[in-house]
C-alpha positions in Angstrom: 56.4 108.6 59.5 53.9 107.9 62.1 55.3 105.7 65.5 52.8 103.1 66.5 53.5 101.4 70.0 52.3 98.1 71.1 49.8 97.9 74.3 49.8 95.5 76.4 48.2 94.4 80.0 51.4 95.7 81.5 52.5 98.6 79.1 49.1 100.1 78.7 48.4 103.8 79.9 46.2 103.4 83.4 47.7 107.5 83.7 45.8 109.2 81.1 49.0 111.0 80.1 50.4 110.8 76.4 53.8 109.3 75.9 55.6 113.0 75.8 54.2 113.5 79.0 54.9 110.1 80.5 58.7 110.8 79.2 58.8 114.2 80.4 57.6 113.6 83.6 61.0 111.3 83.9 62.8 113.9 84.3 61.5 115.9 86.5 62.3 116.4 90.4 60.3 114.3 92.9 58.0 116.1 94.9 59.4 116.0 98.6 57.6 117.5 101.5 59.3 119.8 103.5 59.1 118.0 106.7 60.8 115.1 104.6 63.6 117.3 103.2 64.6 118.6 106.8 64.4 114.7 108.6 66.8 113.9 105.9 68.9 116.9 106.3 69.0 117.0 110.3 69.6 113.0 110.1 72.7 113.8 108.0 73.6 116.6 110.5 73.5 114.3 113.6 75.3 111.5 112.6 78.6 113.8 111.6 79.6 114.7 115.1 78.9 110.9 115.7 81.5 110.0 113.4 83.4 112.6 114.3 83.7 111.7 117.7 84.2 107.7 116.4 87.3 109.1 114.8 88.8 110.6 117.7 88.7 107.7 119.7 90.2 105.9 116.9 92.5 108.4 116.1 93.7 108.5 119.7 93.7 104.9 120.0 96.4 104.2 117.4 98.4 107.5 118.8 98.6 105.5 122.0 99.2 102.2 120.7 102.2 103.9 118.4 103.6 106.5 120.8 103.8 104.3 123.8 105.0 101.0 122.4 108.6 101.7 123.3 107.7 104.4 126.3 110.0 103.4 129.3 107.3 105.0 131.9 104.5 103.8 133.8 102.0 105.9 132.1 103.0 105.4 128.6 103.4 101.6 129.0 99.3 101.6 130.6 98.3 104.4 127.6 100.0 101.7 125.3 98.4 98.1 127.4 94.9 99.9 127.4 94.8 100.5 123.3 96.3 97.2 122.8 93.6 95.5 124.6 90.8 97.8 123.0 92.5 97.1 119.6 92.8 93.1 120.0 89.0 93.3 121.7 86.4 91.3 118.8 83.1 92.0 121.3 81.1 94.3 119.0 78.8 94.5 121.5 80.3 98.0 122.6 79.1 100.5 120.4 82.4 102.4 120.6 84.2 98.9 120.6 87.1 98.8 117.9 85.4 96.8 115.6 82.1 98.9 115.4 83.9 102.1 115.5 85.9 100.9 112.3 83.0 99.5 110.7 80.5 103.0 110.8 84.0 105.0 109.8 84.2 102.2 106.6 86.9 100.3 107.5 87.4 96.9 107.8 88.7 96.2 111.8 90.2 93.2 110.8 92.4 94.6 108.1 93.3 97.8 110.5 94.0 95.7 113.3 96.5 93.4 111.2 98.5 96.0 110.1 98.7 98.4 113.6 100.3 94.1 114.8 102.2 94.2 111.7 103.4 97.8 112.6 104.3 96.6 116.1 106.6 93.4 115.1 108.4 95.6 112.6 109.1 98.2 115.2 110.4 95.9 117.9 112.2 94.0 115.6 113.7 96.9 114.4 114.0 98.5 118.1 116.1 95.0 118.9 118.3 95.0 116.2 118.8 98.8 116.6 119.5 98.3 120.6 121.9 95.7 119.6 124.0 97.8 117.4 124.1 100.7 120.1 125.5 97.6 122.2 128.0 96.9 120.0 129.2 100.1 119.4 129.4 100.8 122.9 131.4 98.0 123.5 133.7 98.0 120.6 
């Protein structure tokens, strides 16, 4: 049985090729010059030590704001005030502010930044009611 295919304005053959070679030539790898394969690859190379970097600062940002909630010295309360107020900071003007620095790592700042609050009320509720009890059983 013999396949007959419609032609039209659109669908019509402007290649020359026959429909095996048409379909065929689906699957076969783009041609890529090699000064395009290395941009891409030294493009994806330079923006991992970016991120890297990004994630420090995050990652050291919330070791701050969580180790040095509760510090009783000079120079953990600062640590802590300093990541606070980068935290709470909306100005994405910064490019390491918190918000951009959350958004090229794929998170969403205002989600992170609710939770690291949520974080803190839990632990100073739980640092009150905890101080209390060490009160009373001190004094009873």
């Amino acid at each position: 049985m013999e396949w007959k295919t419609a032609s039209s304005a659109y669908t019509g053959d402007q290649t020359g090729l026959t429909a095996d070679e048409r379909i065929s030539s689906l699957f076969q790898p783009d041609t890529l010059l090699s000064a395009q394969y290395f941009e891409n690859l030294r493009r994806k190379t330079l923006l991992e030590p970016e991120k890297r970097l990004m994630l420090a600062i995050l990652e050291d940002a919330i070791n701050c704001f969580q180790d040095n909630l509760l510090s009783p010295s000079v120079k953990g309360k600062k640590f802590f005030e300093e990541a606070e107020e980068w935290i709470l900071d909306n100005d994405g003007d910064w490019i390491f502010s918190f918000d951009n620095i959350c958004q090229v790592l794929g998170f969403n700042p205002g989600y992170v930044r609710h939770w690291l609050l949520r974080w803190k009320e839990k632990k100073l509720a739980t640092d009150r009611n905890g101080g209390a009890l060490e009160r009373k059983k001190l004094a009873g």
